[in-house]
LOLO-488132 format. One record per residue (C-alpha): residue in three letters; z, y, x. Coordinates in pm, whole numbers, plus 50000, padded with zeros to 5 digits. Layout:
alaZYX ...
***
This chain:
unk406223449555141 unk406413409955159 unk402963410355298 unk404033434755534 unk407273416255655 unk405413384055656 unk402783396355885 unk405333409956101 unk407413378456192 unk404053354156145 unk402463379856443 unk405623379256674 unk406443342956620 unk402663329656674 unk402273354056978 unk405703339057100 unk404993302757072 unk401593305757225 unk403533311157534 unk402603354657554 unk405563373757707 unk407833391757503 unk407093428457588 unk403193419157515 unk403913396457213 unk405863430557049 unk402893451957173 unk400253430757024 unk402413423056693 unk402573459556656 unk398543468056727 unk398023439756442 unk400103455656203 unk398633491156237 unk395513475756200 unk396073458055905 unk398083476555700 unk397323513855840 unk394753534055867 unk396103548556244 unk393323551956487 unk394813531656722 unk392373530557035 unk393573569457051 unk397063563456936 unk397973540157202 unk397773559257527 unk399753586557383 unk401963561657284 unk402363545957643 unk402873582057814 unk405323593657567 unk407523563957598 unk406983559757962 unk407993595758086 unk411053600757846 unk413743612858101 unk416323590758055 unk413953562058118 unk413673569858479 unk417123560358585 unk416203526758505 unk414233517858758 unk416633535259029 unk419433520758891 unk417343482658968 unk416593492959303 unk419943502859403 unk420523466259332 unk418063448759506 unk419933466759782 unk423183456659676 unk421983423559686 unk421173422260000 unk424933436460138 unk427923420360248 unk429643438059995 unk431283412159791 unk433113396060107 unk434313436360168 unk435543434159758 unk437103401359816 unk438863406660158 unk440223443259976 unk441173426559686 unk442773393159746 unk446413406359875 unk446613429059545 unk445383396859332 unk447933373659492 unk450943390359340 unk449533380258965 unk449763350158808 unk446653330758885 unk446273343759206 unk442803351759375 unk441333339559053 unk441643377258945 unk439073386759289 unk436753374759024 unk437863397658704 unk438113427258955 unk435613422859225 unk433113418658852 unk434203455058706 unk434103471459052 unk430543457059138 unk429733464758758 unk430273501558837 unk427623506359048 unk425073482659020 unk424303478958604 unk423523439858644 unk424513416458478 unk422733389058657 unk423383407558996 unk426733413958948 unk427203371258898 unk425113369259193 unk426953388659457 unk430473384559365 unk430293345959292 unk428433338159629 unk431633348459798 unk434223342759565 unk433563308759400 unk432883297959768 unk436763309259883 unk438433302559583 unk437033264359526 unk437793258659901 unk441233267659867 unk441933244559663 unk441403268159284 unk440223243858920 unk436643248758938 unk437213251758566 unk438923282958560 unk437293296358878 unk433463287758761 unk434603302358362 unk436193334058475 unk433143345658723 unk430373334758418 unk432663357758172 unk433543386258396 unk430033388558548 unk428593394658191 unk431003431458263 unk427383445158445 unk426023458458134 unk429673476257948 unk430713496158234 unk428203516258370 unk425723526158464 unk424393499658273 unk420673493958227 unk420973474957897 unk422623508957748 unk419943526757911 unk417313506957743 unk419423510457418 unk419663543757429 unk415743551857508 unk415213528257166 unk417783543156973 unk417183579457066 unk420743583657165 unk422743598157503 unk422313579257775 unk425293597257899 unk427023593957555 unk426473556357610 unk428043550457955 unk431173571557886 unk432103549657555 unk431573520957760 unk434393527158011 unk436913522757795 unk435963490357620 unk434863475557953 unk438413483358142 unk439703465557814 unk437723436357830 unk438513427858184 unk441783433358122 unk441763406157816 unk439913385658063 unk442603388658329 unk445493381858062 unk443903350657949 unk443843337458316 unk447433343658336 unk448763327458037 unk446703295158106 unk447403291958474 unk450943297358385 unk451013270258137 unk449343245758374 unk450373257058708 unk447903230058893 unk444943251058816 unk446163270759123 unk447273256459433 unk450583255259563 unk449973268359912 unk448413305859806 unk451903314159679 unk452423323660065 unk450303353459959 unk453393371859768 unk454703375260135 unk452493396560279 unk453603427660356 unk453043458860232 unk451543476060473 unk449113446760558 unk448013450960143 unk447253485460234 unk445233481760531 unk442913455360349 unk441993483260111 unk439713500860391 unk437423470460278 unk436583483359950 unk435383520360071 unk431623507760071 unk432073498959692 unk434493530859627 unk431553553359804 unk429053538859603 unk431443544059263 unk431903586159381 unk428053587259434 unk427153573459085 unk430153578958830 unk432043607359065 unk428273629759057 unk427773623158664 unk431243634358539 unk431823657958862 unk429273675058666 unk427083674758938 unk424493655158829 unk422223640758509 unk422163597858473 unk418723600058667 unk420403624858930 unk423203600058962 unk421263569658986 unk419083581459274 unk422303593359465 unk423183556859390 unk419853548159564 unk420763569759864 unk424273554259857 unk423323520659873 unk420413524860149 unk423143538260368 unk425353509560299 unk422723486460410 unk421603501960645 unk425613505460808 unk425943467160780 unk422533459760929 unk421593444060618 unk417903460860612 unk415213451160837 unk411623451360731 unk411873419760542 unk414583435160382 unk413043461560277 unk410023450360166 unk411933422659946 unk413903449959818 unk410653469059702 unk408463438259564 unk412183431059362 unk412473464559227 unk408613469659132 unk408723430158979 unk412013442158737 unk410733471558653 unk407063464058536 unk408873432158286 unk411053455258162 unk409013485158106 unk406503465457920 unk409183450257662 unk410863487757629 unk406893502157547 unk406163472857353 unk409733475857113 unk409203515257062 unk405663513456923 unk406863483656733 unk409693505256642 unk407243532256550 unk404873513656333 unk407433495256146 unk408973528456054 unk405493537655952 unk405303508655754 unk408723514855589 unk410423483655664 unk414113494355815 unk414373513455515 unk413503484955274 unk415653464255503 unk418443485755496 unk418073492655123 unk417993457955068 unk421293447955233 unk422953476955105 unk422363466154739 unk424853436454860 unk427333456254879 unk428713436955211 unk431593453955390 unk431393464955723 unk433643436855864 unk431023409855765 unk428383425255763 unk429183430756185 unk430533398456162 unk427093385056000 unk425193404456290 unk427783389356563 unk426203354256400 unk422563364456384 unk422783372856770 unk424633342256901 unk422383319856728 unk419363343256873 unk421373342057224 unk420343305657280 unk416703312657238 unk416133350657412 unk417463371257699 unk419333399257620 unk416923430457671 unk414293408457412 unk417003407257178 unk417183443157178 unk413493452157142 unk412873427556884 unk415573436956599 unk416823473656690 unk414023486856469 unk415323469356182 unk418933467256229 unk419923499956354 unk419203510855993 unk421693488755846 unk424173494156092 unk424033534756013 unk423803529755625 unk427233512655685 unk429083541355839 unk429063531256192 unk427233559456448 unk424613545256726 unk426663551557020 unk429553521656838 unk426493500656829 unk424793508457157 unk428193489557303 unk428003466957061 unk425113454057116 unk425933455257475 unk428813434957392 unk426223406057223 unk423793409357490 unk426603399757728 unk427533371057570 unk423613360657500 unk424643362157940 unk426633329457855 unk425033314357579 unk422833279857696 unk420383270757719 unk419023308157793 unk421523322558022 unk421183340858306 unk424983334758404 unk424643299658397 unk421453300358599 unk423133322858870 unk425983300158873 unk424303267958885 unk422073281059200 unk425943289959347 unk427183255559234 unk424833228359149 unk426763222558891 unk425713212158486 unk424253234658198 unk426823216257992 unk429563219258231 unk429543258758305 unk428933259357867 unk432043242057879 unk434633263058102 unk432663295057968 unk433663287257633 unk436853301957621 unk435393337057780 unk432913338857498 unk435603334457253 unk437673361157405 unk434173383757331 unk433483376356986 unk437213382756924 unk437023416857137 unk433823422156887 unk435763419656600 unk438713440856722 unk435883470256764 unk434433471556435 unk438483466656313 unk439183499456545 unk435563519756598 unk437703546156748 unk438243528257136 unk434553528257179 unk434403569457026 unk437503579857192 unk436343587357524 unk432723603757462 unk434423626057183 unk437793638757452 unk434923643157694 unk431753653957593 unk433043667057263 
***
């Protein structure tokens, strides 16, 4: 089995450094181990491989779920979130700071990106809130830690990934996400209150004029948020109206957010050929690292390694607190050097054993490993958060690492409080779905 294991990192490490992408360093890491240590036929193997894993149904909401945001993109719907939302944020402490907490989990529900998510709500609110006068400390932090929400409340297209991997309910997977994700933005929105009201100069003076408004004019600024609210009903309101499957849902989402653009003239032929050449680009990265992680996935199993793995942890005796705690580690320290999606592919085979053989069930660690993907989101130097926000900003690796830090805190700790409390992550799929 040391042979095996051996061969197994010295393949993916040496196809790694010699520059090979990830999805085709896992695919050729797992072709060398079949043909060293099997006797597979793998020249026939392979297609049927690729087919299988390509067509699995769940799968094919990914790639609607990306192009409904390369349209999204493309909108003017984060000025509609932050016009809707600004009256209703200016009676909290902190102030329009909280456009970025909310304006996050509502563009979280219906586009699944991470990445897009910081994109289209930062362009408009980091622009606003650092011209009136907001600490670009709190104001740059807060959009790099609430725009990591993308991938916990769904649709998410990390937890569809996850669940492909993992064999596991895609549906399953987005319903125990609400919960957690409402809870994290809410922990994110608490935090921004307590420190702006213990140093009242991170918000400016003049915006307290916005507790004056009146009620009605609140109101009326909500009309801005039916493009986002339409888009929610087409995705979440068709999936739990019972109405539709994930890949039903996501191409209503499609549908939803064609008409959206299409409303706010946002679609020309430019437009729409962008949004294509985006979608096909995403799609063809990712689908290679999800085929080249399951028939990694497939031969290690083979080969027997997750269950050496697990058997070999096990005979530690760990608890579950560290040994989540001991994962939490093993995936910050691999958050500086991978993306999220390639930390998934490369260690589900091997961990999800260990994780079960501890008494935790795969939809707990579909979100939590959504939970350590997000914060791989703000982890330098790889971090697609930072590199959103420093196209918005100009600002500093170091600097955004800086005024994130307290965000990615607030994760690990929310982490922790998960594994302490399993149950706020099973709640919801058990009431619902039984």
């Amino acid at each position: 089995m040391g042979a095996i294991v051996s061969s197994l990192f010295g393949l993916l490490f040496g196809t790694l450094a010699a520059g090979a992408w990830i999805g085709i360093a896992l695919l050729s890491t797992a072709i060398g181990l079949a043909l060293l240590f099997t006797g597979l036929p793998v020249d026939r193997l392979f297609p049927q491989y690729v087919y299988n894993i390509l067509t699995t149904p769940d799968l094919v909401a990914l790639p609607l779920f990306i192009l409904m945001g390369e349209f999204l993109f493309r909108t003017r719907i984060s000025e509609a979130l932050f016009t809707g939302l600004a009256p209703w944020a200016g009676l909290l402490p902190g102030r329009l700071l909280h456009v970025n907490i909310v304006g996050c989990s509502i563009f979280a529900a219906i586009s699944g990106s991470s990445a897009a998510t910081t994109q289209v709500v930062g362009r408009m609110t980091l622009k606003e809130l650092l011209g009136r006068g907001y600490s670009p400390e709190v104001a740059i932090g807060s959009l790099a830690g609430a725009g990591t929400l993308g991938f916990l409340i769904p649709p998410s297209t990390v937890m569809i990934m996850y669940g492909v991997l993992a064999n596991e309910s895609v549906l399953r997977l987005f319903t125990a996400g609400f919960l957690p994700g409402l809870l994290l933005a809410a922990t994110f929105g608490i935090y921004i209150m307590i420190r702006t009201t213990l140093k009242a100069d991170l918000v400016p003076e003049a915006e307290r004029a916005m507790r004056h408004m009146s009620l009605r004019d609140r109101f009326a600024a909500l009309k801005d948020l039916a493009p986002a609210l339409f888009l929610i009903l087409c995705v979440l309101g068709s999936m739990y109206g019972g109405l539709a499957t994930p890949s039903e849902a996501a191409a209503l989402g499609v549908l939803g957010a064609f008409i959206v653009s299409l409303s706010q003239g946002a679609l020309g032929l430019k437009e729409l050929r962008d949004v294509i050449l985006g979608a096909v680009q995403t799609c063809s990265v990712m689908g290679i690292i999800i085929l080249g992680a399951s028939v990694l996935g497939n031969i290690t199993s083979t080969l027997g390694i997750p269950a050496a793995v697990a058997g070999a942890v096990t005979s530690w005796d760990l608890s579950p607190i560290v040994l989540i705690l001991a994962l939490v580690a093993l995936y910050l320290v691999l958050g500086t050097a991978l993306e999220g999606f390639s930390m998934i592919a490369t260690t589900l085979p091997v961990v999800l054993p260990l994780v079960e053989a501890a008494g935790f069930d795969k939809v707990w660690f579909g979100i939590f490993m959504v939970l350590v993907v997000e914060m791989a989101q703000i982890t330098p130097p790889v971090a697609f958060n930072f590199a959103v926000i420093q196209n918005i900003t100009g600002r500093s690796t170091g600097y955004i690492a800086r005024v994130t830090f307290p965000f990615l805190a607030i994760m690990i700790g929310f982490v922790i409080m998960l594994a302490v409390f399993p149950g706020i992550v099973t709640f919801l799929p058990d009431l619902i779905l039984g």
